[in-house]
FIDO-46521 format. One record per residue: chain; x, y, z of N, C-alpha, C in turn; residue in one letter. Coordinates in steps of 0.1 Angstrom, whole numbers, plus 5000, padded with zeros to 4 digits. Example, Ala and Ser with C-alpha at 12.3 -4.5 7.8 and 13.67 -1.06 7.14 Angstrom:
! FIDO-46521
loba_n_X_n_Y_n_Z_ca_X_ca_Y_ca_Z_c_X_c_Y_c_Z_nukol
A_5132_4943_5078_5123_4955_5078_5132_4967_5078_A
A_5128_4978_5071_5137_4989_5071_5129_5000_5079_S
This chain:
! FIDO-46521
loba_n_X_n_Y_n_Z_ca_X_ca_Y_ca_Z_c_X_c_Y_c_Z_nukol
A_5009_4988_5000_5000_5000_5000_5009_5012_5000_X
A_5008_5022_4989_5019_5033_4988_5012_5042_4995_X
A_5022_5051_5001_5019_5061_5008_5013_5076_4997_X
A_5017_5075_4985_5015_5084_4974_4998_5081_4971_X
A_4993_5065_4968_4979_5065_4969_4969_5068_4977_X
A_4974_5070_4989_4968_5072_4999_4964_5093_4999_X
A_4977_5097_4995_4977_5111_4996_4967_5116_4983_X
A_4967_5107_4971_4954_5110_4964_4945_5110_4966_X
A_4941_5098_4973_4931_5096_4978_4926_5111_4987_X
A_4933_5115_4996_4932_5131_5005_4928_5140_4995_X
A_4934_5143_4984_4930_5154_4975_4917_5155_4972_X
A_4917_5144_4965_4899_5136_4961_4894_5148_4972_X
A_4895_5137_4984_4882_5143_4994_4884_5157_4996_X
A_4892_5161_4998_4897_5176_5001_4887_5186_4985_X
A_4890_5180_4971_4884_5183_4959_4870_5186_4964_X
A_4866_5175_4967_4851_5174_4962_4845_5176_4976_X
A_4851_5185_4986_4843_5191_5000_4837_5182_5006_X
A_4837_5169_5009_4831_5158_5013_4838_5155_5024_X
A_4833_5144_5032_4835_5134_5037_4833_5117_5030_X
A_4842_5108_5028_4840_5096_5019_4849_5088_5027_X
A_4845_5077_5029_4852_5068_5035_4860_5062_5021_X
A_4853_5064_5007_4866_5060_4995_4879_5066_4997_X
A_4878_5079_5003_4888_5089_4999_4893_5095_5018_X
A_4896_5083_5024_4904_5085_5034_4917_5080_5033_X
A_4928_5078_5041_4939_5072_5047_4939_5064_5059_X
A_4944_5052_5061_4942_5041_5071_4961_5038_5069_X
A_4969_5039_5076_4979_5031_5076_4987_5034_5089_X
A_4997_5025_5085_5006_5024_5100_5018_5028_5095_X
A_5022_5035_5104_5039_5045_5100_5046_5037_5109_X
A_5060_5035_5109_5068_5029_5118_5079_5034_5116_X
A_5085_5048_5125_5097_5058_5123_5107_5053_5132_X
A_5114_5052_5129_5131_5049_5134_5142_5054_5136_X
A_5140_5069_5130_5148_5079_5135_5142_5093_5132_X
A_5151_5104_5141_5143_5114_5141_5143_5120_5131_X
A_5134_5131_5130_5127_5137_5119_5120_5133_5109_X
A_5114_5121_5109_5114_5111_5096_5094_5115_5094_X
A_5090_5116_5080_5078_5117_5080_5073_5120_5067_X
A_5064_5126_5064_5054_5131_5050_5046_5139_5055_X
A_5044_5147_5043_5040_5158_5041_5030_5162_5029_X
A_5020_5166_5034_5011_5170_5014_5003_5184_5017_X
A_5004_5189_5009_5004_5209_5002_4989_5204_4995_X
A_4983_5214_5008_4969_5209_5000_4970_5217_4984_X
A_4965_5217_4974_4964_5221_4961_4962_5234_4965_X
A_4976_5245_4955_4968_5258_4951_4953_5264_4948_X
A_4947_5251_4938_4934_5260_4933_4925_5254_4942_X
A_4927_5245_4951_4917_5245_4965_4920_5253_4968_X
A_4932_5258_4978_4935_5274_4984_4931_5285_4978_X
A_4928_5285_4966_4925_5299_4958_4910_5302_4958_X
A_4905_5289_4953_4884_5284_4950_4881_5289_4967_X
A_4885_5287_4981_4878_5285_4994_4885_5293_5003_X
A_4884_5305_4994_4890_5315_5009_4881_5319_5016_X
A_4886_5320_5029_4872_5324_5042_4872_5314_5043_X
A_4871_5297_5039_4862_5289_5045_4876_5278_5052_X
A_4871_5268_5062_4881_5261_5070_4881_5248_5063_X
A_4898_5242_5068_4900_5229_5059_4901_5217_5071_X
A_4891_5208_5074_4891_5206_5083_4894_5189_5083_X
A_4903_5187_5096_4910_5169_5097_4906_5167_5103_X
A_4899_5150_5105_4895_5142_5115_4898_5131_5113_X
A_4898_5120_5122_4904_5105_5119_4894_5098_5129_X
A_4891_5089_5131_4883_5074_5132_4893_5070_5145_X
A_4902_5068_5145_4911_5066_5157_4928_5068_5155_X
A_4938_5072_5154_4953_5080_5159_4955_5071_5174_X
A_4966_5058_5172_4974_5055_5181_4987_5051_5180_X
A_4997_5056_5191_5008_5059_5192_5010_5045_5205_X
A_5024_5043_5200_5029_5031_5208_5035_5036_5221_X
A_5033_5025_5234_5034_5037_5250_5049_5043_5247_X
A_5052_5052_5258_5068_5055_5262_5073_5063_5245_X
A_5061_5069_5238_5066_5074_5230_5062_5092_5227_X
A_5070_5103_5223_5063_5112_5228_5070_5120_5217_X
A_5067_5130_5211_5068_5142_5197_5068_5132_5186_X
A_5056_5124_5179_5053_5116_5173_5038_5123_5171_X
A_5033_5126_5157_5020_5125_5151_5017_5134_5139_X
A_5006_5140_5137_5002_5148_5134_5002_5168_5134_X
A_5006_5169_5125_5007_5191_5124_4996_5189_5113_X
A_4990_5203_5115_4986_5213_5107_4996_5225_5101_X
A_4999_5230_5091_5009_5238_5087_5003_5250_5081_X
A_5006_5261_5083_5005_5274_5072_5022_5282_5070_X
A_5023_5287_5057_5031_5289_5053_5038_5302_5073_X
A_5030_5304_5080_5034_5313_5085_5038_5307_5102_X
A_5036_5297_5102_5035_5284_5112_5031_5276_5119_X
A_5031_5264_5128_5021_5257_5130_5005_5259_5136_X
A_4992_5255_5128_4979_5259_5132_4980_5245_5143_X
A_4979_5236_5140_4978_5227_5151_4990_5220_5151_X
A_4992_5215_5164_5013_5212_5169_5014_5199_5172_X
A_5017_5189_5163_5017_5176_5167_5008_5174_5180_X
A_4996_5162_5172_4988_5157_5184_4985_5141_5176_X
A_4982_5137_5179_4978_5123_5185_4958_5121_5188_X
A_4956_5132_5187_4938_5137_5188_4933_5130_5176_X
A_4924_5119_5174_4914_5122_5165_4905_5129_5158_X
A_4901_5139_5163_4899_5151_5164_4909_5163_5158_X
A_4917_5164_5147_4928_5169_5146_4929_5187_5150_X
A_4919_5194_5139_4916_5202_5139_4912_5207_5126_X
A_4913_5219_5126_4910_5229_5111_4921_5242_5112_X
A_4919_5246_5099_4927_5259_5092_4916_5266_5085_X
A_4921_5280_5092_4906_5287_5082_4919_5296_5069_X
A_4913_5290_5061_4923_5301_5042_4923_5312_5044_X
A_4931_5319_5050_4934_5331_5051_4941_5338_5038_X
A_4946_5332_5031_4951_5338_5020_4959_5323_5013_X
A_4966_5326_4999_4971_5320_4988_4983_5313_4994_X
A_4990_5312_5007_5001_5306_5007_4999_5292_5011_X
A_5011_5286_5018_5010_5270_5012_4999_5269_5030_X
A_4995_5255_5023_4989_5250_5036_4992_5234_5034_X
A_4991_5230_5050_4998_5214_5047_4992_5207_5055_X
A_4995_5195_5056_4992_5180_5069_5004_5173_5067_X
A_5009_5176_5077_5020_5165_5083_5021_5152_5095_X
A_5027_5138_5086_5027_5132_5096_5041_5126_5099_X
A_5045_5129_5112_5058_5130_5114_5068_5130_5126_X
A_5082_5130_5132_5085_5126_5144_5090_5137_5143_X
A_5094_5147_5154_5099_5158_5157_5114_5153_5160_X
A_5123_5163_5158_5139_5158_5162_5139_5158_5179_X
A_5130_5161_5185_5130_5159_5197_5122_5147_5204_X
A_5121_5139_5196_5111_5122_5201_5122_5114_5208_X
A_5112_5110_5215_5119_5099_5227_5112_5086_5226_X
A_5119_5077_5229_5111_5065_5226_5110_5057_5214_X
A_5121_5056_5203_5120_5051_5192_5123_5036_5195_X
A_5118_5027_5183_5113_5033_5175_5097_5035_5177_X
A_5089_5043_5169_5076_5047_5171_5067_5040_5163_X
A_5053_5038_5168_5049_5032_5156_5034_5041_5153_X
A_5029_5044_5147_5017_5052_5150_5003_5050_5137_X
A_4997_5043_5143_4985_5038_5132_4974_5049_5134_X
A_4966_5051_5120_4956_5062_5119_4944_5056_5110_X
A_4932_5054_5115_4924_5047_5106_4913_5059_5104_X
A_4907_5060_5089_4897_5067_5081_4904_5083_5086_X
A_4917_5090_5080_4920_5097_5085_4910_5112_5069_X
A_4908_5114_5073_4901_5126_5059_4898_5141_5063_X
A_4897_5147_5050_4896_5160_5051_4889_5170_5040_X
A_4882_5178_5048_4873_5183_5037_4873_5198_5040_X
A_4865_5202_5032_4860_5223_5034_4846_5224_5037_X
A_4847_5233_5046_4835_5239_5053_4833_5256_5054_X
């Protein structure tokens, strides 16, 4: 299962303002050293089509293996983090404030303890509101 299908899959739903369980992410990351992770830039002409409105993450369940800690999830704007590594199901939202980049990152911070990490995320998706 590539990690690149998965992030289409994100756009899809992110495209077409929905919620779809076709067009989630379900996988297990297993990081082994620090800084290690992925990253996807939601599309320019989404950022451009939905200004004013919020891009909003949620997941089904986010778990992290015990004794492990700066391991998960960011929200990104070109100007810096909207939401700061969490492990929440519940991730959060970004409201489009303007044309610069916006992202979802999943990832270990150079400051993680506890490797190696393992961190599974089932029906993770994202849409506009």
């Amino acid at each position: 299962y590539e990690i690149a299908q998965c992030l289409v899959g994100s756009e899809m739903c992110i495209r077409d303002s929905a919620i779809s369980n076709s067009n989630s992410l379900s996988a297990t990351f297993t990081f082994t050293a620090k800084s290690q992770g992925i990253r996807y830039d939601i599309p320019t002409d989404v950022i451009s089509a939905n200004q004013g409105k919020k891009l909003i993450f949620r997941a089904d369940e986010i778990t992290l293996n015990d004794g492990v800690t700066n391991v998960g999830i960011d929200l990104k704007h070109a100007t810096g983090d909207v939401v700061s590594m969490t492990i929440n199901p519940n991730i959060g939202e970004m409201t489009i404030s303007d044309t610069k980049v916006y992202q979802i990152r999943i990832r270990v911070k150079s400051s993680v303890t506890g490797l190696p990490a393992t961190l599974k995320i089932t029906n993770l998706r994202a849409w506009i509101k």
